[in-house]
VEXBAMAR-163094 format. One record per residue (C-alpha): residue number from 1; residue in three letters; x, y, z. Coordinates in pm, whole numbers, padded with zeros to 5 digits. Layout:
+-----+------+--------+--------+--------+
|  nr | rest |      x |      y |      z |
+-----+------+--------+--------+--------+
| NUM |  Ala |      X |      Y |      Z |
...
+-----+------+--------+--------+--------+
END
This chain:
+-----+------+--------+--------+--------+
|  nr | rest |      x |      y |      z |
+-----+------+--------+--------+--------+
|   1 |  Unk |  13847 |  09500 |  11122 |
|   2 |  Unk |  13751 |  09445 |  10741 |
|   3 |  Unk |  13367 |  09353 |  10633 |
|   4 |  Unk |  13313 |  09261 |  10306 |
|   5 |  Unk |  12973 |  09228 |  10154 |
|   6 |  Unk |  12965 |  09046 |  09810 |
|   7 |  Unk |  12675 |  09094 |  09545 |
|   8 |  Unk |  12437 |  09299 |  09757 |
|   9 |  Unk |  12140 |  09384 |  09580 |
|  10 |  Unk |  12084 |  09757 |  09533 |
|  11 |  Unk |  11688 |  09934 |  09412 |
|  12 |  Unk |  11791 |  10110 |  09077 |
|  13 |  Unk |  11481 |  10324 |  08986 |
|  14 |  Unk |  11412 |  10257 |  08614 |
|  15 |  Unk |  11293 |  10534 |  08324 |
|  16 |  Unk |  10940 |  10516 |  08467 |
|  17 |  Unk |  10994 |  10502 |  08790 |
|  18 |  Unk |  11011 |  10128 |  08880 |
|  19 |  Unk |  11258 |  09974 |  09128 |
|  20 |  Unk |  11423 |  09727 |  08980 |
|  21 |  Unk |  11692 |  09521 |  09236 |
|  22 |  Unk |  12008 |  09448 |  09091 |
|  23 |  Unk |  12313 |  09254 |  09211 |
|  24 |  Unk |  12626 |  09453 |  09277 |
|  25 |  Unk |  12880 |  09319 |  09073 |
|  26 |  Unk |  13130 |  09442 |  09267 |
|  27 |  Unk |  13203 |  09386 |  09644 |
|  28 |  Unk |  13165 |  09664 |  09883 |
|  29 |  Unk |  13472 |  09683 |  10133 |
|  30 |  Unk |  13453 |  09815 |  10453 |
|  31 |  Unk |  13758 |  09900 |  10670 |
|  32 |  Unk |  13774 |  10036 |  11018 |
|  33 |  Unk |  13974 |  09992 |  11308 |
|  34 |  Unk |  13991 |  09683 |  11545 |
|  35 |  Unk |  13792 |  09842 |  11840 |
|  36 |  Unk |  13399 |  09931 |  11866 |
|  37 |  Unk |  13440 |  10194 |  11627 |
|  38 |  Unk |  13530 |  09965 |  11360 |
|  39 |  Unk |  13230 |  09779 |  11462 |
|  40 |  Unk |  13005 |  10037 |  11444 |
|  41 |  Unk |  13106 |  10166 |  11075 |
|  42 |  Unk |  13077 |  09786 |  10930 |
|  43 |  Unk |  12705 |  09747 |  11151 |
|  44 |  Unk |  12615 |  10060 |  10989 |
|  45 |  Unk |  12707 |  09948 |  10596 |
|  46 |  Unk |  12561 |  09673 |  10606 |
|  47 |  Unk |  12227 |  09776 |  10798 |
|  48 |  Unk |  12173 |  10073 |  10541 |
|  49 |  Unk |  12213 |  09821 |  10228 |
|  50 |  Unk |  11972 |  09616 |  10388 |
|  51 |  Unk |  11742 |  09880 |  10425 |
|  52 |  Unk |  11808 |  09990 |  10100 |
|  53 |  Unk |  11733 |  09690 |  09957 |
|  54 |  Unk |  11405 |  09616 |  10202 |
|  55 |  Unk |  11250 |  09972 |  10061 |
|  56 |  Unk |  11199 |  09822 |  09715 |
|  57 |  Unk |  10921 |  09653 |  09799 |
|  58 |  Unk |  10617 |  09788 |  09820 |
|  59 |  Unk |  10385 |  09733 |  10095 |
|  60 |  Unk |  10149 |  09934 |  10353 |
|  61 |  Unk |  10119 |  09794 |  10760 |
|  62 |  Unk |  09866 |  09970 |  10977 |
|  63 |  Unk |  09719 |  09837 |  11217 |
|  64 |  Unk |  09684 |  09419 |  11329 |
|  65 |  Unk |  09548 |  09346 |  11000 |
|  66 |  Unk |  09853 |  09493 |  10790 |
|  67 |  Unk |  09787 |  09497 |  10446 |
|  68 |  Unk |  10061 |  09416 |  10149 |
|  69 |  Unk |  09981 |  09647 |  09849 |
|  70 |  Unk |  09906 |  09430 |  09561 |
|  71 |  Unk |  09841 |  09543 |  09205 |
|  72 |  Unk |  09557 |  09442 |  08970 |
|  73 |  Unk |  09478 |  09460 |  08609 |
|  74 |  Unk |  09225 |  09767 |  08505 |
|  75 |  Unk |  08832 |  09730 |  08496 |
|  76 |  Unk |  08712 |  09655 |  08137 |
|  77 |  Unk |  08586 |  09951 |  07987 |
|  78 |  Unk |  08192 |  10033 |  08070 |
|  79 |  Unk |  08209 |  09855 |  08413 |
|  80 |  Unk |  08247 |  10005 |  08756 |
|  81 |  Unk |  08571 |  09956 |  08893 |
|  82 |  Unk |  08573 |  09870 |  09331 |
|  83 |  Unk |  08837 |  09762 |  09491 |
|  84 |  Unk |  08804 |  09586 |  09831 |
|  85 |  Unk |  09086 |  09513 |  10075 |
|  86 |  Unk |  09054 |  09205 |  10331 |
|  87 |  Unk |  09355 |  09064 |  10561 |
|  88 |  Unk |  09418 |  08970 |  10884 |
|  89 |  Unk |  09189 |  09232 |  11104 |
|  90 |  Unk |  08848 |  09016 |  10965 |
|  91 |  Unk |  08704 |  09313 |  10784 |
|  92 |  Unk |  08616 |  09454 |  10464 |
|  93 |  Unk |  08723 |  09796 |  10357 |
|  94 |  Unk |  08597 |  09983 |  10270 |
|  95 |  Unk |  08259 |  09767 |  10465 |
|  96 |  Unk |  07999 |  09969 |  10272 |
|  97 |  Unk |  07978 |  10114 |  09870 |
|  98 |  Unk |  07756 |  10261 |  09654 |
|  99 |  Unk |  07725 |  10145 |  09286 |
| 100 |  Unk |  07494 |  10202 |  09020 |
| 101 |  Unk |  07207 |  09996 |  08920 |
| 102 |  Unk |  07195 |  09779 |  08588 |
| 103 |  Unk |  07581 |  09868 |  08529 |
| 104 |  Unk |  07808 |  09604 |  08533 |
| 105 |  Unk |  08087 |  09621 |  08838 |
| 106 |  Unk |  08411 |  09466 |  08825 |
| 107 |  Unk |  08521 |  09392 |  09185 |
| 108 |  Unk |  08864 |  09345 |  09255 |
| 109 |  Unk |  08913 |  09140 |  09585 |
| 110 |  Unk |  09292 |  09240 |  09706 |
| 111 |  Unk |  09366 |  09016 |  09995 |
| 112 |  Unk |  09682 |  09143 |  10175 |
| 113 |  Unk |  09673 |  08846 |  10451 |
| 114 |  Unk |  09752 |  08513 |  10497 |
| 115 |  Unk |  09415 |  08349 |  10516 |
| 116 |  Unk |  09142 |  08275 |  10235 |
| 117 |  Unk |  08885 |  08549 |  10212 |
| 118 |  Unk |  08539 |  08561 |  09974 |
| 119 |  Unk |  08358 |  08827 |  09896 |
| 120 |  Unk |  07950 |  08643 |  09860 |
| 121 |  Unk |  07673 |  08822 |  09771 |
| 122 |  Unk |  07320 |  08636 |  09718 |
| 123 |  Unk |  07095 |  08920 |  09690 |
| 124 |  Unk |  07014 |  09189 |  09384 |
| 125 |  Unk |  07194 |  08987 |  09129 |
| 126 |  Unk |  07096 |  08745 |  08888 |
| 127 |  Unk |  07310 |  08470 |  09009 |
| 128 |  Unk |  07517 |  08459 |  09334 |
| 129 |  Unk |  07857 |  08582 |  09318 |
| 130 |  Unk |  08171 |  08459 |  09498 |
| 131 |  Unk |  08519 |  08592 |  09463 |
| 132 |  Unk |  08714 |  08424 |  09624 |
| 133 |  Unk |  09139 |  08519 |  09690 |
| 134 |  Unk |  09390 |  08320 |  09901 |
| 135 |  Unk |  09615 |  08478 |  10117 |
| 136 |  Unk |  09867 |  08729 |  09978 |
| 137 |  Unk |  09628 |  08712 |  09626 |
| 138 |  Unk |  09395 |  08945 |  09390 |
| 139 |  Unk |  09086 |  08807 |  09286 |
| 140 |  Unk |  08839 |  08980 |  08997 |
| 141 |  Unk |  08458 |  08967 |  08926 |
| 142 |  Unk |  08173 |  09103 |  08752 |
| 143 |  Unk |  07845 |  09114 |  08846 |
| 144 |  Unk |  07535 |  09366 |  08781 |
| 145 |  Unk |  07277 |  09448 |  09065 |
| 146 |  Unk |  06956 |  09478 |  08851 |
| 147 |  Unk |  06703 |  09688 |  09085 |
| 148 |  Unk |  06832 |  09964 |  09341 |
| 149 |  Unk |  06857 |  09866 |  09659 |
| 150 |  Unk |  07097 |  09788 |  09966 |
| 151 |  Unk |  07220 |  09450 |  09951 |
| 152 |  Unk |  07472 |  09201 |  10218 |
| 153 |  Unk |  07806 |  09085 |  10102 |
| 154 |  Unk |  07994 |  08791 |  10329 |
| 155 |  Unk |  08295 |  08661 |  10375 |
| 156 |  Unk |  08143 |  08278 |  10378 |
| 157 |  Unk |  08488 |  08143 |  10509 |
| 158 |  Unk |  08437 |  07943 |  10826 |
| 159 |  Unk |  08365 |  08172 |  11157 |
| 160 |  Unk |  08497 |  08521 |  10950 |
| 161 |  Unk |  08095 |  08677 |  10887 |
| 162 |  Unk |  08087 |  08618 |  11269 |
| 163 |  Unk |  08403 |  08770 |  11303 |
| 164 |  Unk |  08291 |  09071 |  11174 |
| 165 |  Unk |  08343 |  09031 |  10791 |
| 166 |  Unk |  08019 |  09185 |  10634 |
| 167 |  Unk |  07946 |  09510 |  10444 |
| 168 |  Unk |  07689 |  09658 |  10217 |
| 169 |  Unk |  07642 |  09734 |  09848 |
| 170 |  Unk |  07408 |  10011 |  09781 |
| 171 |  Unk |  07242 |  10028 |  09428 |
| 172 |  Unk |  07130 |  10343 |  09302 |
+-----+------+--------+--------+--------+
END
């Protein structure tokens, strides 16, 4: 029995570290014999260069609400950088942080599901905010809570503050 795989695509980690996937140029042969053996060796090939291929990517599961990981650009300097994650599991997280009061913070909204999330808060600020990302999206804000204090945040999507998508931002 002979397999041939033509152009796989193979992670080559770059000078800084970065996978970079790159078609083989050359195709990978496999020979074996004609019975289960030869069956087995070919199954094996070609699972591992799929797998090698799949661990490029980068991405975290845990849980029901897995999570992709999905960068985002860096705060601008002076404001307070938080990052909150929302996906499938209808929560916030982390569901509670503390800040500091009458410095700017630059929220970053990483939403590793498939639905629409928001991230609304009416209360402390000037102006309401809203940051809203779609599914599989990083969204980016900056607001300033003027007076300390511990203040709501909402998803305001349809049915997902009932579902349990609420937190608190703490002022100090």
């Amino acid at each position: 029995m002979t397999a041939q795989i033509s152009n796989p695509v193979v992670p080559v980690v770059g000078t800084l570290g970065a996978v970079d996937a790159r078609p083989v140029t050359a195709p990978i042969l496999v020979t074996g014999g004609t019975g289960t053996l030869g069956r087995l060796v070919a199954l094996v090939v070609i699972a591992g260069v799929a797998l090698t291929t799949a661990c490029g990517a980068a991405a975290t599961t845990s849980g029901s609400g897995a999570v992709a990981a999905i960068p985002a650009p860096a705060a601008p300097a002076g404001a307070q950088p938080v990052t909150v994650t929302v996906g499938n599991a209808m929560q916030f997280a982390p569901a509670s942080m503390v800040v500091r009061a009458g410095q700017p913070v630059e929220l970053t909204l990483r939403n590793g599901g498939g639905l629409p999330h928001d991230f609304a808060l009416a209360e402390g600020v000037s102006s309401p905010v809203k940051i809203e990302a779609q599914g599989g999206r990083t969204a980016r804000g900056t607001f300033t809570i003027d007076a300390p204090g511990t203040y709501a945040f909402v998803c305001t999507v349809p049915g997902h503050a009932a579902a349990g998508m609420r937190g608190t931002i703490t002022a100090r």
